[in-house]
N, C-alpha and C positions, 0 to 999 in steps of 0.2 A: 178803143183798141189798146189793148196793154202792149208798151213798146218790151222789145228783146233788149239780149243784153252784150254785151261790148266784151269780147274776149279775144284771146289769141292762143296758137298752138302750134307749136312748134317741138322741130326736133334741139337735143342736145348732147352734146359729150360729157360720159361721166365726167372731166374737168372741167366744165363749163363753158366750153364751147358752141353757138350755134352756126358757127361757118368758118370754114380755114381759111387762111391768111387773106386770100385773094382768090375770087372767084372766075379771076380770067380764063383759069382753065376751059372752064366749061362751055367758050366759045372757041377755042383753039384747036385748030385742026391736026391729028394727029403729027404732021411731019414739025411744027409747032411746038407739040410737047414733046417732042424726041429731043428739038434741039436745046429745050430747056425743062430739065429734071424737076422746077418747081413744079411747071404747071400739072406736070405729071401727077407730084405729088399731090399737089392741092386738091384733084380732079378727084384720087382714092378716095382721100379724104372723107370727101364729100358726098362720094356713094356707100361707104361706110355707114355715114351719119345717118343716109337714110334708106338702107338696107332693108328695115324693116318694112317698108309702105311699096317699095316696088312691086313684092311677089303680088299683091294683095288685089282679091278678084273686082273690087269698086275702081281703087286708082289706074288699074290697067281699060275697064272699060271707059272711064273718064277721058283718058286719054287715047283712046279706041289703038289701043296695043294689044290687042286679039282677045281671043275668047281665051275662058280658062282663069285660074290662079285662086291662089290661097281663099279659104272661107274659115274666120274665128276671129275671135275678141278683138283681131291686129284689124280685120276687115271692117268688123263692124264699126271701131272707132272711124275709122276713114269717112265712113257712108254716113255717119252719124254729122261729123262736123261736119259736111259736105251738105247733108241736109237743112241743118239748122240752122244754115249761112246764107242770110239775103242780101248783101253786099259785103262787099270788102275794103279795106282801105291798106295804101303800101306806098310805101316811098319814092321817092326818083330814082333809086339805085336799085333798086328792084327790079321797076319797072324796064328802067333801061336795060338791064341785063334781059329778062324775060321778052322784051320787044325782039331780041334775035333771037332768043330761044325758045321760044312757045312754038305750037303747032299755030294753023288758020285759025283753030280753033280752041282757044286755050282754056284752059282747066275749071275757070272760075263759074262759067255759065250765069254770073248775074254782074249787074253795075259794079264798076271797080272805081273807086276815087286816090287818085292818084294825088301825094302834097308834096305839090312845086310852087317853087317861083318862079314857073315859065306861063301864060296862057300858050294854052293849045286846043283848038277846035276836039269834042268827043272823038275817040275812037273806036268805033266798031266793029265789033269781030264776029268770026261764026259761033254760032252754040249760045246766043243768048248774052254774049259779054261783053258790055259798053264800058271803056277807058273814058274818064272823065275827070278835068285836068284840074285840079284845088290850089289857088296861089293865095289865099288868102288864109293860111296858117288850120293846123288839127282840130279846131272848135267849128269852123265850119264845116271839112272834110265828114267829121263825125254828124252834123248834124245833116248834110245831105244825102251819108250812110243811111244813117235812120229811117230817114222818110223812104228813099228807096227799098229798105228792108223790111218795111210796115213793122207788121208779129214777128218776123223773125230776127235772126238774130246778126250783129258785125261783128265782121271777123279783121282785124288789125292783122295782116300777111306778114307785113315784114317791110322791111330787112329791121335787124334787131334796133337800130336805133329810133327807128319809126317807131315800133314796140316802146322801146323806155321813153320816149316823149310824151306816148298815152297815160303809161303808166304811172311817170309823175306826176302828170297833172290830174293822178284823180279820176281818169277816164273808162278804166278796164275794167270790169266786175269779178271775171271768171278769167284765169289761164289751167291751159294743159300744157304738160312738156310731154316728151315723148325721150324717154331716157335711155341710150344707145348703149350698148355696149364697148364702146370704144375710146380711146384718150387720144386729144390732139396736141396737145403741149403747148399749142401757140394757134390764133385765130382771132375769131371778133367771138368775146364772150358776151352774154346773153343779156347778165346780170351789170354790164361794165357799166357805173355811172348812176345804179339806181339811186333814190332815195329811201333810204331802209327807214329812216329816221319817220317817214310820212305814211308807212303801207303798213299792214299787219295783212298775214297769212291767215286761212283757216284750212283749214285739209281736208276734198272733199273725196276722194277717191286716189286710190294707189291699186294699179291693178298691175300684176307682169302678167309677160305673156314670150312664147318661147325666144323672141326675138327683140322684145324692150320690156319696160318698164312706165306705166302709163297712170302720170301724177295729174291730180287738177285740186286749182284751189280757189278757193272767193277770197278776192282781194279786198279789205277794209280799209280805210283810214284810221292812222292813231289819232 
């Protein structure tokens, strides 16, 4: 069985952004971000960045936020990496964020390997998605991705530092961005810390679409 391949995809800000300053917002309760304007900000921010993937008729039934919504190139990217992703892998800061903010039953529908320094018993959710706690560094995470993935393919979630851990070491084959329309000035950038000097690009696809801009490339080694 021919094993998949190790990609990620994310959104980002035409300045290079893939998340403002502080994600706190997005557990803050309205009366919360009244009393502090950042969080406010941070929260726009962030539904800016990904403006695009909300209307769209896959991610809304994913997330069973009704019938209805957009059908084109913005959708099908959606359903596309949604399909082609037999595990996941994402950081603690992600995760942690996501564990208040997921529904019962969150997004991922397959094995998620979580890379921490904590042991913690799996955790299992509805829809098929088992949290599974990796403390023993991104070499193993990836290689128990794999095997839960079989033919298909991992998907590296995030948060973006997780992403450039992969990515230096050689790990990722394939990324897509998803290229917003918008500029944040300040945030965690995407690119912050790679190794340019060890990766070469190849360009496999540039598609817009009325709402981004949709790049993928196969990552080489120099």
């Amino acid at each position: 069985m021919m094993a998949g391949k190790v990609f990620f995809s994310v959104s980002m800000s035409l300045d290079g952004f893939s998340a403002p300053e502080s994600m706190e917002g997005i557990l803050a309760t309205p009366e919360q971000r009244k009393q502090d304007p950042r969080l406010e900000h941070w929260v726009a921010q962030w539904m800016q960045l990904q403006a695009w993937i909300f209307p769209q008729r896959h991610f809304r039934e994913n997330l069973h936020l009704g019938e209805g919504g957009e059908e084109g190139r913005d959708n099908d990217i959606v359903r596309e990496t949604f399909e082609r992703t037999g595990a996941s892998i994402m950081g603690k800061r992600m995760f942690e964020l996501g564990e208040k903010a997921w529904p019962e039953e969150p997004p991922f529908h397959t094995p998620v390997f979580v890379v921490t320094h904590q042991q913690r018993a799996p955790w299992k959710r509805l829809g098929g998605t088992t949290f599974y706690f990796v403390d023993d560094g991104i070499h193993s995470a990836l290689s128990q991705a794999r095997e839960a993935a079989g033919h298909r393919d991992v998907r590296i979630a995030g948060g973006s530092e997780t992403i450039l851990q992969y990515l230096n070491a050689g790990l990722v084959d394939e990324f897509s961005i998803a290229l917003s329309p918008v500029l944040f000035g300040a945030g965690t950038r995407l690119f912050d810390g790679v190794d340019a000097s060890r990766i070469a690009l190849e360009p496999i696809r540039s598609e817009p679409s009325p709402r981004a801009t949709h790049l993928t490339y196969t990552v080489h080694t120099r």
